[in-house]
PyMOL commands that place a pseudoatom at each C-alpha (Angstrom):
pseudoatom trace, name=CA, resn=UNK, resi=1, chain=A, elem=C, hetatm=0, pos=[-80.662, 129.647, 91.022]
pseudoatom trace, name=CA, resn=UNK, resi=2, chain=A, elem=C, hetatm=0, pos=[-83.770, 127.363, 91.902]
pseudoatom trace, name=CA, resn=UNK, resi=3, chain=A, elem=C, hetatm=0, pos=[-83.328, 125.406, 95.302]
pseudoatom trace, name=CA, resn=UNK, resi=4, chain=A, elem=C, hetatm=0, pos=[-82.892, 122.067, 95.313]
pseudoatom trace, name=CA, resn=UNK, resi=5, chain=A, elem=C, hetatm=0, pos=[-85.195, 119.804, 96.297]
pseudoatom trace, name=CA, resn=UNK, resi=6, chain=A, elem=C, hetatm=0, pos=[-85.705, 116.859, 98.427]
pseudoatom trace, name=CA, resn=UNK, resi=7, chain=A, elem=C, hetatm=0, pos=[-88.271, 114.433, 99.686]
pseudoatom trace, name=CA, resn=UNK, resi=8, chain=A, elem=C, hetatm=0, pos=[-89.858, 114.557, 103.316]
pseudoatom trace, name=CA, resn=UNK, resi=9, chain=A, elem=C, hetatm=0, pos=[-92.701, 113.135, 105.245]
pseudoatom trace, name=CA, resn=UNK, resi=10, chain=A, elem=C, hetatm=0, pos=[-95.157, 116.006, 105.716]
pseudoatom trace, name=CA, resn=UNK, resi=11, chain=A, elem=C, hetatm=0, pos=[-98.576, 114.141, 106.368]
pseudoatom trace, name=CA, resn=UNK, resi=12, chain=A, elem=C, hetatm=0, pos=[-99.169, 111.639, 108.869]
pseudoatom trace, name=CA, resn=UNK, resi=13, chain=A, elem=C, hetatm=0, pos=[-101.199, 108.408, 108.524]
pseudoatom trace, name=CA, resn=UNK, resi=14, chain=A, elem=C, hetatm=0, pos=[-104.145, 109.809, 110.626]
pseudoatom trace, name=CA, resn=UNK, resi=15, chain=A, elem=C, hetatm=0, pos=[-104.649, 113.105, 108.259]
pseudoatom trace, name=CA, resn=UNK, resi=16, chain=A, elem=C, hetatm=0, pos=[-104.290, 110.258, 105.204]
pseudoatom trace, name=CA, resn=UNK, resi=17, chain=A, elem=C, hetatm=0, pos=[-106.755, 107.578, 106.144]
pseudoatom trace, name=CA, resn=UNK, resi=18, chain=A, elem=C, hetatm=0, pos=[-109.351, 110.385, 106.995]
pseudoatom trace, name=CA, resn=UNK, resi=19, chain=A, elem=C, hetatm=0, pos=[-108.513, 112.150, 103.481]
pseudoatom trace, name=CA, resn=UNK, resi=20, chain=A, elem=C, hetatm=0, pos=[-109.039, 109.027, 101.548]
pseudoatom trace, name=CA, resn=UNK, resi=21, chain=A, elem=C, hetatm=0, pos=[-111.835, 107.702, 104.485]
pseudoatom trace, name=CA, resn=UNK, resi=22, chain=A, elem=C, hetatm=0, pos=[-113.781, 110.840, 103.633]
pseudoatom trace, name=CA, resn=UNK, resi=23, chain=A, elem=C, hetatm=0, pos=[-113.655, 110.775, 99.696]
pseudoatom trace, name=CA, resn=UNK, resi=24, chain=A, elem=C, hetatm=0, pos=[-115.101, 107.010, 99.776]
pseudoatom trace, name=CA, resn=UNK, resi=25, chain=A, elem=C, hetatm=0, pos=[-118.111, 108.382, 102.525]
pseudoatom trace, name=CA, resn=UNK, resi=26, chain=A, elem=C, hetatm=0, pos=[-118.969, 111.331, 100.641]
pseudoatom trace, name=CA, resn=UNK, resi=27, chain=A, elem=C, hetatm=0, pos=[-119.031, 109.806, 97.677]
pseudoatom trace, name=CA, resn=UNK, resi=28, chain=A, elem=C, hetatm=0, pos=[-121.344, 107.055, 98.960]
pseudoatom trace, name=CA, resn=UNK, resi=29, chain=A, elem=C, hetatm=0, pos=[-123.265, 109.833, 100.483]
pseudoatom trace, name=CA, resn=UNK, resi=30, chain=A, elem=C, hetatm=0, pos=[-123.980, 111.103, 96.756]
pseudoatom trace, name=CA, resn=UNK, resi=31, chain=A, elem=C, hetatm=0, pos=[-124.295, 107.672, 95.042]
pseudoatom trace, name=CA, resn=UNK, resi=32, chain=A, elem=C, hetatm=0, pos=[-127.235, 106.135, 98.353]
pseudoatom trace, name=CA, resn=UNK, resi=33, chain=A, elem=C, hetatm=0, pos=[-128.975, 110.019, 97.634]
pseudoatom trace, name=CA, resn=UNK, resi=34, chain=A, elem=C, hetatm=0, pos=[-129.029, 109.099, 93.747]
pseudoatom trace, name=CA, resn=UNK, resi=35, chain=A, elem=C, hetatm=0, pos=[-130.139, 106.005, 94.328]
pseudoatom trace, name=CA, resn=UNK, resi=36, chain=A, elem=C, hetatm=0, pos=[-132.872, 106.561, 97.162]
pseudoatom trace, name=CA, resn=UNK, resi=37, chain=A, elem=C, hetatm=0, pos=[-131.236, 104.508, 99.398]
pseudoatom trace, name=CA, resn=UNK, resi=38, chain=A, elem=C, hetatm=0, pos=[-131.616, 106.617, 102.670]
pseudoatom trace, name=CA, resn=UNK, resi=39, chain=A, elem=C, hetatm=0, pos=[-130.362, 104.164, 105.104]
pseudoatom trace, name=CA, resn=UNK, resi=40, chain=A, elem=C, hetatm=0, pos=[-127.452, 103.841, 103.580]
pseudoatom trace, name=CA, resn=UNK, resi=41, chain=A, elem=C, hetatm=0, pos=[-127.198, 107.522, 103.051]
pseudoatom trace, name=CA, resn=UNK, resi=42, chain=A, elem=C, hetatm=0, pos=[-127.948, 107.677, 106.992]
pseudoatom trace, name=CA, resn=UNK, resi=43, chain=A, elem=C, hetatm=0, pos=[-125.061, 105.791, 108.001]
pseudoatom trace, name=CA, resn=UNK, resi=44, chain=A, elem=C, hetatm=0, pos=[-122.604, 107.375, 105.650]
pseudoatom trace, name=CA, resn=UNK, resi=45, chain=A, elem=C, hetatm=0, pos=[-123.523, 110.586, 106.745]
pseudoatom trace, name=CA, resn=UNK, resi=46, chain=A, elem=C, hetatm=0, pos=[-123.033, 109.585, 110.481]
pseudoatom trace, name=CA, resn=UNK, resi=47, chain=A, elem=C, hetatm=0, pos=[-119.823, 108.596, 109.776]
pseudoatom trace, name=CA, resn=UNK, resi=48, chain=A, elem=C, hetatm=0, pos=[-118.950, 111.993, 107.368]
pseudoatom trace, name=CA, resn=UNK, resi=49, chain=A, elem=C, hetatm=0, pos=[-119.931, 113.509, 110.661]
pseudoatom trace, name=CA, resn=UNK, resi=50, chain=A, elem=C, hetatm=0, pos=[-117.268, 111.156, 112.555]
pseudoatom trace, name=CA, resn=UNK, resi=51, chain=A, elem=C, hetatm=0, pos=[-114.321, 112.074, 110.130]
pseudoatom trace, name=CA, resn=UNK, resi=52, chain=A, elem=C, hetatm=0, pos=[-115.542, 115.810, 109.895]
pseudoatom trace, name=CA, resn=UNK, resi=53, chain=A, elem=C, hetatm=0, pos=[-115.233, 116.111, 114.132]
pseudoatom trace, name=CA, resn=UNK, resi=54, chain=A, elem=C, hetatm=0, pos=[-112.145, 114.337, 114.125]
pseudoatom trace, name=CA, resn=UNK, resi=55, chain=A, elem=C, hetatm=0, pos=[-110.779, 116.320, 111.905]
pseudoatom trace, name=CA, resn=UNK, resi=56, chain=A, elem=C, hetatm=0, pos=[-111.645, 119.030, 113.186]
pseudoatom trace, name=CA, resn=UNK, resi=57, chain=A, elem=C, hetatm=0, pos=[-110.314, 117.951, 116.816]
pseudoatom trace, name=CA, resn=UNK, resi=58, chain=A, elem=C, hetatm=0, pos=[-106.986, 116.924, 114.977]
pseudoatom trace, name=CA, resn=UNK, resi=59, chain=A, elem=C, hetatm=0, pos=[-106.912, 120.198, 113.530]
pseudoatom trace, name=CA, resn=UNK, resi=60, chain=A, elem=C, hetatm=0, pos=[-105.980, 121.488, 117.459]
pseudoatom trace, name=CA, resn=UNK, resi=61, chain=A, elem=C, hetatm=0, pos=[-103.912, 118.869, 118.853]
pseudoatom trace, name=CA, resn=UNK, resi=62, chain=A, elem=C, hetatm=0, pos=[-102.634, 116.890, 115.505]
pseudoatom trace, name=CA, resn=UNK, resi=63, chain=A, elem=C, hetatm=0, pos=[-99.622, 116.859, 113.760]
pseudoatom trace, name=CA, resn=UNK, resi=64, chain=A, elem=C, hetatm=0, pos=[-97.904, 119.925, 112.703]
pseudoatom trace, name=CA, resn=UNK, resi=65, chain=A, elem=C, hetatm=0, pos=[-99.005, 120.278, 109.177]
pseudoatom trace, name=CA, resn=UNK, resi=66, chain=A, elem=C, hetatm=0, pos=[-102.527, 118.747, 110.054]
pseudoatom trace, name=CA, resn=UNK, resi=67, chain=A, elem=C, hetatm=0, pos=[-103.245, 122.202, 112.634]
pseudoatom trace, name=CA, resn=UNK, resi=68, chain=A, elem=C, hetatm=0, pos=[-105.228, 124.733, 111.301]
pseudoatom trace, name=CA, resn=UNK, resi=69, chain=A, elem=C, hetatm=0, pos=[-103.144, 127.299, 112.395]
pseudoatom trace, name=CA, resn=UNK, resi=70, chain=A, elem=C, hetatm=0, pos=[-99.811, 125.853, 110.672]
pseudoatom trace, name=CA, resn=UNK, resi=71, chain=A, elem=C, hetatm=0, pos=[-101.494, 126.766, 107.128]
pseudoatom trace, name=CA, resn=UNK, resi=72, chain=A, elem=C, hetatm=0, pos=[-104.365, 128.490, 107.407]
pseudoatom trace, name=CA, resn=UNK, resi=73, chain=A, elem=C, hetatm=0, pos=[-103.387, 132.492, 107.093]
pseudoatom trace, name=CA, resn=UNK, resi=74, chain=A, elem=C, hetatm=0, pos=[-105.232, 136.060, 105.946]
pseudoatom trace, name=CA, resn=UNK, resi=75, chain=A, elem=C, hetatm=0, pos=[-105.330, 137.835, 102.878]
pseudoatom trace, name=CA, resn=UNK, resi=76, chain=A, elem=C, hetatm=0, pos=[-101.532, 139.024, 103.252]
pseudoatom trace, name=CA, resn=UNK, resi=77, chain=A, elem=C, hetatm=0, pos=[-100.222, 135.025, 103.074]
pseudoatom trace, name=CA, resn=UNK, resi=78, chain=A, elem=C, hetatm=0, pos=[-102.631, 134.485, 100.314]
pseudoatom trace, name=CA, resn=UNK, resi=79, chain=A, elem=C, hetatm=0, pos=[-101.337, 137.861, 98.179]
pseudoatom trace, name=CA, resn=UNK, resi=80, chain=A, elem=C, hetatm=0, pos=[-97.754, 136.558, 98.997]
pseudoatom trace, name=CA, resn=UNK, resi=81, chain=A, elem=C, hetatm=0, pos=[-98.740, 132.912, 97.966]
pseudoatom trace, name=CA, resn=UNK, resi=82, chain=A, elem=C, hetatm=0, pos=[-100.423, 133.846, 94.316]
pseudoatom trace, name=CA, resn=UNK, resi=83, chain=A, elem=C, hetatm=0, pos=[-97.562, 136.566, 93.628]
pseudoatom trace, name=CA, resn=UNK, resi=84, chain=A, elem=C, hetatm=0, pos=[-94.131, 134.700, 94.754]
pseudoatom trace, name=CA, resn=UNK, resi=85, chain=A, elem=C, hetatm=0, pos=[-95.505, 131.162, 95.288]
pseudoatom trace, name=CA, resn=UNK, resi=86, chain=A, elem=C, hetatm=0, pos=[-94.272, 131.271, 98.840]
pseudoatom trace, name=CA, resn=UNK, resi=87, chain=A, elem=C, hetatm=0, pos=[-96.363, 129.168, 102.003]
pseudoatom trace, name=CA, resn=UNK, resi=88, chain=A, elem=C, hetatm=0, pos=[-95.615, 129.294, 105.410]
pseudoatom trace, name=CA, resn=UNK, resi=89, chain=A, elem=C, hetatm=0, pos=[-96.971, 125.396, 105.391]
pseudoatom trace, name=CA, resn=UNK, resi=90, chain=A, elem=C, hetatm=0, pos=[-94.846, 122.713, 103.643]
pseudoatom trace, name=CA, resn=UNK, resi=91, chain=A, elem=C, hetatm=0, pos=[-98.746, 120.981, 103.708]
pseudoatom trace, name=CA, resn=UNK, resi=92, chain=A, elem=C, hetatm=0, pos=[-102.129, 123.024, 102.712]
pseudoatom trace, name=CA, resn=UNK, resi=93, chain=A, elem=C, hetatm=0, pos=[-100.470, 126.449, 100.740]
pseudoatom trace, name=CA, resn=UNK, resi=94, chain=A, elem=C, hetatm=0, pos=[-103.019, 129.265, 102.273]
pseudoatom trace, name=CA, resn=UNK, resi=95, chain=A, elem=C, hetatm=0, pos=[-105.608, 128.790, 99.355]
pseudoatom trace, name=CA, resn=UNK, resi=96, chain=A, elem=C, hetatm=0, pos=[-106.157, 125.050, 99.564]
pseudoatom trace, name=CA, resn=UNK, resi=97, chain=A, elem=C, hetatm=0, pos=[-106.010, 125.502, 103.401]
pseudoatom trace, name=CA, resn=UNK, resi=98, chain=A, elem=C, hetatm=0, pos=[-109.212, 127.577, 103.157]
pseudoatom trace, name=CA, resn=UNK, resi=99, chain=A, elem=C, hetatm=0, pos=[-110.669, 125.365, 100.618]
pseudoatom trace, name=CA, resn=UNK, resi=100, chain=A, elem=C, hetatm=0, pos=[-110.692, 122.405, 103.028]
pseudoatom trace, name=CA, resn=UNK, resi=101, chain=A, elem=C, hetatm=0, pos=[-111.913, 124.458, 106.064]
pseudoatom trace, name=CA, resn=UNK, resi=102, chain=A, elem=C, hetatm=0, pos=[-114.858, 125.190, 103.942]
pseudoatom trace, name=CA, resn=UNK, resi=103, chain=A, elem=C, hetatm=0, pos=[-115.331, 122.288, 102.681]
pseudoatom trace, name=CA, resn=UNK, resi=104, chain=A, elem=C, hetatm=0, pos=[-115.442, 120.801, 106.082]
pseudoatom trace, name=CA, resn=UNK, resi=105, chain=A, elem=C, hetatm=0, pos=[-117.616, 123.418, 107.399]
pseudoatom trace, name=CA, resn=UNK, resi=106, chain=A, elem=C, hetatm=0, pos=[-119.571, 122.453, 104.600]
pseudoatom trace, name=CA, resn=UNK, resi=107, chain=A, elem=C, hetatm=0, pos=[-119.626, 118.706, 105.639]
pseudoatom trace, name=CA, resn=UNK, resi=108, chain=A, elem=C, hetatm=0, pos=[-120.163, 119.663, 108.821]
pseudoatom trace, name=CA, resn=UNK, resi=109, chain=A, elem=C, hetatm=0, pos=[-123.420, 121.880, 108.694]
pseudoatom trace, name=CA, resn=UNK, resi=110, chain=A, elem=C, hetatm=0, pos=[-124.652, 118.804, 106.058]
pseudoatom trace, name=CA, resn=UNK, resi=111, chain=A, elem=C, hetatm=0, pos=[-124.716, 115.895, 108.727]
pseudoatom trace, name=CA, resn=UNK, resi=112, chain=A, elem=C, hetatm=0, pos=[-125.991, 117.978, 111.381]
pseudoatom trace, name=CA, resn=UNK, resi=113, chain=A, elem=C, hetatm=0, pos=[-129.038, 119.086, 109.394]
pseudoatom trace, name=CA, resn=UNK, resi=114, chain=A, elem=C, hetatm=0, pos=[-129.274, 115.306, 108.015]
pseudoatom trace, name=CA, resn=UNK, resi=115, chain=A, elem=C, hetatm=0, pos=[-129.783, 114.145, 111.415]
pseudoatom trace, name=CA, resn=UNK, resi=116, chain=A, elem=C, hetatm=0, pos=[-133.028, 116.076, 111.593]
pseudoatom trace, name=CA, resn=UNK, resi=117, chain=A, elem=C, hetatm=0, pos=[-133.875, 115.869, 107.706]
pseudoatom trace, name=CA, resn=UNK, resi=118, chain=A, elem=C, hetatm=0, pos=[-136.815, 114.372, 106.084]
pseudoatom trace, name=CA, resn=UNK, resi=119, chain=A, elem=C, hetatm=0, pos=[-137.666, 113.198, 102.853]
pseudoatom trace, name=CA, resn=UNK, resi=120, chain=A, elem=C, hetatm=0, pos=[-141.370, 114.388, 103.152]
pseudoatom trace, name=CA, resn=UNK, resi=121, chain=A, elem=C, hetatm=0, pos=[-142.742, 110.424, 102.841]
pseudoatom trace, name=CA, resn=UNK, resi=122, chain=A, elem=C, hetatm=0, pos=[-141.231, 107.976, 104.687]
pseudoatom trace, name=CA, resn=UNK, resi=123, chain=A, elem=C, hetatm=0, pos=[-137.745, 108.772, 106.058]
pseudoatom trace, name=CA, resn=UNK, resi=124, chain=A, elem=C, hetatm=0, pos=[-136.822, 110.764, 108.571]
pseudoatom trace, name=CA, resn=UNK, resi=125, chain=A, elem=C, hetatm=0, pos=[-133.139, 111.500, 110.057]
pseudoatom trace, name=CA, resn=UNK, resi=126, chain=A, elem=C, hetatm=0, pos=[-132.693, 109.867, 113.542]
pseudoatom trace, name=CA, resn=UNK, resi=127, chain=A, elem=C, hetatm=0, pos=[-132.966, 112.680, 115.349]
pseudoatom trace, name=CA, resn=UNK, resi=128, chain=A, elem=C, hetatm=0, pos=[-136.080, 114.474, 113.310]
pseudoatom trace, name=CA, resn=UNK, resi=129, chain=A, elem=C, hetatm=0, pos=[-138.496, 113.270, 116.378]
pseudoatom trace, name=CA, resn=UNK, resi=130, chain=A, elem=C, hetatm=0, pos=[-136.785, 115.393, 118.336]
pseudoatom trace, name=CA, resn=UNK, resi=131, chain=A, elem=C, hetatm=0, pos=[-137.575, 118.764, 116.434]
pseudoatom trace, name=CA, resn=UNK, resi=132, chain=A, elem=C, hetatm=0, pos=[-140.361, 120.273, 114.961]
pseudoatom trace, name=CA, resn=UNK, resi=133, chain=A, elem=C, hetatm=0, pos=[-141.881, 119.316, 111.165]
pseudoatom trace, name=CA, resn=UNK, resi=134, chain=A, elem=C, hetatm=0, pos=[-141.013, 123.596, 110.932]
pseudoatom trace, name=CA, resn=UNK, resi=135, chain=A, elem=C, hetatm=0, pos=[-137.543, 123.020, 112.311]
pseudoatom trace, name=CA, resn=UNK, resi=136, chain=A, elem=C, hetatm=0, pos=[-137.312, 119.427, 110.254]
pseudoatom trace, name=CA, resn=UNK, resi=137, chain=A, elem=C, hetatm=0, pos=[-138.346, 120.653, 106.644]
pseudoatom trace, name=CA, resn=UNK, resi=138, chain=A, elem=C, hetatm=0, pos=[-135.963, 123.579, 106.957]
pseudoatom trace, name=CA, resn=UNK, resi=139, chain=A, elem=C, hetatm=0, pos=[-133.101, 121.491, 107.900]
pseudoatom trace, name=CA, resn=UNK, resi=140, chain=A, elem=C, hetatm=0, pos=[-133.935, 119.209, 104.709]
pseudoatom trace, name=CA, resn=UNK, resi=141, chain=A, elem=C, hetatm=0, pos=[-134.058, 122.299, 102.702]
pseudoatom trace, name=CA, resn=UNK, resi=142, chain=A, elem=C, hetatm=0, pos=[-130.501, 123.619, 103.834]
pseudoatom trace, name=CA, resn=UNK, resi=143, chain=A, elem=C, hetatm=0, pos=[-129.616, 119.835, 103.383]
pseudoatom trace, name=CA, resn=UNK, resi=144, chain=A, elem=C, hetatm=0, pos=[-130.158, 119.945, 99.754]
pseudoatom trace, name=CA, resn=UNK, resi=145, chain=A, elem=C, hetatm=0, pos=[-129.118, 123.450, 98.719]
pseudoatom trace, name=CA, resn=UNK, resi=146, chain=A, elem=C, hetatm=0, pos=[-125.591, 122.765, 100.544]
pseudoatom trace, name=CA, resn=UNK, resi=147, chain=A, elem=C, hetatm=0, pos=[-125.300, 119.659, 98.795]
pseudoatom trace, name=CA, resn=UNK, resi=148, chain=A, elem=C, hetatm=0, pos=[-125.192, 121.309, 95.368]
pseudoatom trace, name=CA, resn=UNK, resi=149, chain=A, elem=C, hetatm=0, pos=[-122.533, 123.691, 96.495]
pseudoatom trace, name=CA, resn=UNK, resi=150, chain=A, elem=C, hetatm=0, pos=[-120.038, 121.222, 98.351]
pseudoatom trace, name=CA, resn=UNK, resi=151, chain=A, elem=C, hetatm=0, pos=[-120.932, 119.399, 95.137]
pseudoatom trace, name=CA, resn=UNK, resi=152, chain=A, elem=C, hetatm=0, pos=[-119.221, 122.561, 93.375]
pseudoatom trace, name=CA, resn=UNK, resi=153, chain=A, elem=C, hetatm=0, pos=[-116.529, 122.788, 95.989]
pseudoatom trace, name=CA, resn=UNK, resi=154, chain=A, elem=C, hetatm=0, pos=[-115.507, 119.086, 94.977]
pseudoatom trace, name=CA, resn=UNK, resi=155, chain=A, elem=C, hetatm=0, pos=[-115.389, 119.916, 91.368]
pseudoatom trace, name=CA, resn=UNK, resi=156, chain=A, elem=C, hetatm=0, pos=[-113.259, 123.547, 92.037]
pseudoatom trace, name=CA, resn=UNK, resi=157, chain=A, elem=C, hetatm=0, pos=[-110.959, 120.591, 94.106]
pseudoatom trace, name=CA, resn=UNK, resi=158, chain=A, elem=C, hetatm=0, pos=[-110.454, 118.428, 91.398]
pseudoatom trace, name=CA, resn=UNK, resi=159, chain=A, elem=C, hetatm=0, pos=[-110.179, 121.057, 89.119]
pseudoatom trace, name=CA, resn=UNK, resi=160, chain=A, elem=C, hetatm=0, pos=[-107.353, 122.848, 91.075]
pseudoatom trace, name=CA, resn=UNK, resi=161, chain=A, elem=C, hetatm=0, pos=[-105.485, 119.591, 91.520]
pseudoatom trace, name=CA, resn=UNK, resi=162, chain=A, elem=C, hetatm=0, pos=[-105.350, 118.578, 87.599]
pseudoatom trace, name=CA, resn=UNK, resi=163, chain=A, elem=C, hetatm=0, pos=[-104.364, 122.301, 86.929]
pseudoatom trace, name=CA, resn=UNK, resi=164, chain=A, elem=C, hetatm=0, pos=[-101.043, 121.967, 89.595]
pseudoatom trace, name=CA, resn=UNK, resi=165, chain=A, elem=C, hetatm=0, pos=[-100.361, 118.588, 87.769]
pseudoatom trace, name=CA, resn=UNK, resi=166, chain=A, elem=C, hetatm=0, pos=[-100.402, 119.667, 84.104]
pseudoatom trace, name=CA, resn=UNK, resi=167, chain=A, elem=C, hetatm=0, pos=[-99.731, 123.357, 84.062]
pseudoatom trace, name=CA, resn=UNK, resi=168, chain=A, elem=C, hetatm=0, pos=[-97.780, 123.598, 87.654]
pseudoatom trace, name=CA, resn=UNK, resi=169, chain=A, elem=C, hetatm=0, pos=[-95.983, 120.215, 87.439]
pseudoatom trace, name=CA, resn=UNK, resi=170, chain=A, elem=C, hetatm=0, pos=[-96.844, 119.771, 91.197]
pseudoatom trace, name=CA, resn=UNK, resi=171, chain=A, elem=C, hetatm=0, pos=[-98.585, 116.271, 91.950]
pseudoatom trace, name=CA, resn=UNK, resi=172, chain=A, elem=C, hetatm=0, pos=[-100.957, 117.113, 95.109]
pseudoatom trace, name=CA, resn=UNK, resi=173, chain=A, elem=C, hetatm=0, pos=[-102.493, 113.022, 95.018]
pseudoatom trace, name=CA, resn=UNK, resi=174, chain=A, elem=C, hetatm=0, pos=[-98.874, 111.469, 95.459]
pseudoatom trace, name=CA, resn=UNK, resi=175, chain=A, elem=C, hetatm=0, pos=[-97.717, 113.231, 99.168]
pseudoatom trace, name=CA, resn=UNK, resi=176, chain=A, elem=C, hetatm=0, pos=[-101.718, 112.422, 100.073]
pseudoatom trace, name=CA, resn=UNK, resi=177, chain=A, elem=C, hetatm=0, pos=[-100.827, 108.917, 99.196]
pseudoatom trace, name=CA, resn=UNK, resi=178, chain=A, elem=C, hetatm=0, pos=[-97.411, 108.356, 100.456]
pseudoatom trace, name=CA, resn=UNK, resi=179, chain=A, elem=C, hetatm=0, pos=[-97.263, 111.160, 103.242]
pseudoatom trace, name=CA, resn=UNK, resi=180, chain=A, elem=C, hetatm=0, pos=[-93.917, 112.343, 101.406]
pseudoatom trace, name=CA, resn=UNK, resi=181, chain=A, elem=C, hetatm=0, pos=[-93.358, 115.617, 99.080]
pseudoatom trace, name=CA, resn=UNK, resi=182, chain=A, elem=C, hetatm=0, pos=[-90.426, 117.216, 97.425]
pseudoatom trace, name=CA, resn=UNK, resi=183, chain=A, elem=C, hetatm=0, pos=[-89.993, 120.535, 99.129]
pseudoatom trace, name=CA, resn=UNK, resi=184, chain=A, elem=C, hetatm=0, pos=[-87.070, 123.339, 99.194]
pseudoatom trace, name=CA, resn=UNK, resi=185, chain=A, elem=C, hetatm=0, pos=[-84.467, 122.450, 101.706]
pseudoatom trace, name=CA, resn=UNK, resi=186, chain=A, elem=C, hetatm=0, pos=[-85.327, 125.510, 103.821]
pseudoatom trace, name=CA, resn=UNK, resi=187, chain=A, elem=C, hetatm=0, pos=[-88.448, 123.458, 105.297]
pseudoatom trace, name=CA, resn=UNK, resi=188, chain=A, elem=C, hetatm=0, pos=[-87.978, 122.787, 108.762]
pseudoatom trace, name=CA, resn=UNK, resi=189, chain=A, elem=C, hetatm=0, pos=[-88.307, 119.724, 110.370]
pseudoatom trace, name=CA, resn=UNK, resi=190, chain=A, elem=C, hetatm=0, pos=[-91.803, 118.800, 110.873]
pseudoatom trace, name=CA, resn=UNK, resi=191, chain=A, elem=C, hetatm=0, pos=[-93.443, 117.663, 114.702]
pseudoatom trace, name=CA, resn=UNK, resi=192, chain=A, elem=C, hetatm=0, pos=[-95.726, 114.593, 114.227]
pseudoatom trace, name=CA, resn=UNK, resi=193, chain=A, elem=C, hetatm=0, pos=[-98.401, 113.773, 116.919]
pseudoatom trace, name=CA, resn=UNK, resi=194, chain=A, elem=C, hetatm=0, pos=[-98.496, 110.326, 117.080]
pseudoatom trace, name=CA, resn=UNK, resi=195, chain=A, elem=C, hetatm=0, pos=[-101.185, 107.580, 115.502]
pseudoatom trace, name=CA, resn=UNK, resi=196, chain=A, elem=C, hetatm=0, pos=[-102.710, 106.173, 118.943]
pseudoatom trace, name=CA, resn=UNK, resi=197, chain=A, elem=C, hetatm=0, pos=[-103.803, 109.695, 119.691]
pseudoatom trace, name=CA, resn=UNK, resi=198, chain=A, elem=C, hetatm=0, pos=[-105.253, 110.380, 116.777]
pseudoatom trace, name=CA, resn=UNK, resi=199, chain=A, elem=C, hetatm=0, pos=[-107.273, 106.746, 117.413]
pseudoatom trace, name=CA, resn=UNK, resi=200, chain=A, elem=C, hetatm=0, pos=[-108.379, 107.625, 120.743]
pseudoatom trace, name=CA, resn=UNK, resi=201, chain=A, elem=C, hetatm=0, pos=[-110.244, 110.807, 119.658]
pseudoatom trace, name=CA, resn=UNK, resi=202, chain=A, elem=C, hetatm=0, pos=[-111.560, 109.115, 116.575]
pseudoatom trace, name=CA, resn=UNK, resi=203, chain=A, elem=C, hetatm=0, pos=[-112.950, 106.695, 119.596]
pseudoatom trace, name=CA, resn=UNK, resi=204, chain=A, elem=C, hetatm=0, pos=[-114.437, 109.151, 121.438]
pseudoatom trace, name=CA, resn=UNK, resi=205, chain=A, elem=C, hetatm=0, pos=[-116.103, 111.032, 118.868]
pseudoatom trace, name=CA, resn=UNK, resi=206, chain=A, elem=C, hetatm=0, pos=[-117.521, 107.557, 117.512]
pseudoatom trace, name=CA, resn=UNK, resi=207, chain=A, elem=C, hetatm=0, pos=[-118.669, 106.969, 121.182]
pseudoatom trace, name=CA, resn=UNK, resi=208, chain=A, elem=C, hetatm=0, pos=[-120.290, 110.635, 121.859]
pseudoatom trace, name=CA, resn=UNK, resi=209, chain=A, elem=C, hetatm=0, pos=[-122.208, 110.044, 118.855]
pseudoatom trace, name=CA, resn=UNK, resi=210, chain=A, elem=C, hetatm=0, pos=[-123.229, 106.805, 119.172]
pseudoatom trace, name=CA, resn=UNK, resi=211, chain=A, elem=C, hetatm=0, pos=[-124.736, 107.527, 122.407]
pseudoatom trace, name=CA, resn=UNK, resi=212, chain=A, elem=C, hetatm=0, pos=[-126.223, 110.990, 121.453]
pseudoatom trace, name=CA, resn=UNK, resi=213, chain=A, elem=C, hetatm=0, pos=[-128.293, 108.833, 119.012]
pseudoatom trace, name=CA, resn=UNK, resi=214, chain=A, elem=C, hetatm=0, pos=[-129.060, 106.233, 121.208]
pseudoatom trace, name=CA, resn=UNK, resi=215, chain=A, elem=C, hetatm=0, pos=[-130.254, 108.652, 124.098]
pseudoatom trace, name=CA, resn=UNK, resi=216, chain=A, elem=C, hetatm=0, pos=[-132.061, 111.131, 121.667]
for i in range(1, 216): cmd.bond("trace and resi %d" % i, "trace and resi %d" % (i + 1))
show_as sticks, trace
zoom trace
């Protein structure tokens, strides 16, 4: 006999404005490189780099199902998650878990080398002054060979997502949406950090990098 199911809140607002937050920047990030405009390609990157730190800081000291280590397991919790369906995580199950750590590792090495980039012409990232044409044109090339495979990591995303919809009958959009999910009734109850922390380190990593640029 199947469990029964009902709904519960297992993201917070914080992990759902930066989801949604970083599909609009990265997006933009694509459209402004398409498009040549590399000022606004600048400033969406600095904030992809914003989200991406948070996120990453949030990942520590967030709410439970936001914490790396609440979903994030080896090859054992990924055997037992493809054979019996089972996750340790009422969020991420252990295979998206690793998709979005690499996605934001991804993210991550892509605004740092974008901050010493160069389009060989007449834009350079704000801190390309700083290095070496060497250092600066290898950067740029990492730049642009990443950005073809988080542009593959995005489509394996979506991909996985419509495949839970129409062959798993999950919906993975809705609980990123609403913060709720139908789930088993042997979850436990889930610890939530709360919003005005999550706001103060998005403030200080907006700070540290707004004065790393403005002192480099």
């Amino acid at each position: 006999m199947s469990q029964a199911k009902h709904l519960i809140r297992i993201w917070d607002l914080p992990t759902r404005l930066f989801h949604w937050g970083l599909v609009l920047l990265v997006g933009l990030v694509f459209l402004s490189a398409l498009l040549g405009a590399l000022d606004i390609h600048e400033i969406a990157g600095e904030g992809v780099l914003a989200l991406v730190l948070f996120r990453l800081a949030w990942g520590v000291h967030g709410s439970q199902t936001a914490r790396f280590s609440d979903f994030l397991g080896g090859f054992a919790a990924i055997q037992k998650y493809l054979v019996h369906r089972e996750s340790k995580s009422a969020g991420h199950n252990p295979l998206g878990g690793w998709m979005a750590v690499a996605m934001l590792a991804i993210l991550l090495v892509q605004a740092i080398t974008g901050l010493i980039a160069n389009d060989g012409i007449f834009f350079q990232g704000p801190l390309a002054h700083r290095t070496s044409g060497i250092i600066s044109d290898a950067a740029t090339a990492v730049h642009h060979q990443l950005a073809n495979l988080l542009a593959t990591l995005i489509v394996i995303h979506v991909t996985a997502i419509l495949l839970y919809f129409f062959v798993g009958k999950e919906n993975l959009l809705m609980p990123m949406l609403s913060g709720k999910k139908l789930v088993t009734t042997s979850v436990n109850s889930i610890h939530f950090s709360s919003s005005i922390s999550a706001a103060k380190i998005l403030c200080v990593v907006i700070l540290a990098i707004v004065i790393l640029l403005a002192v480099l």
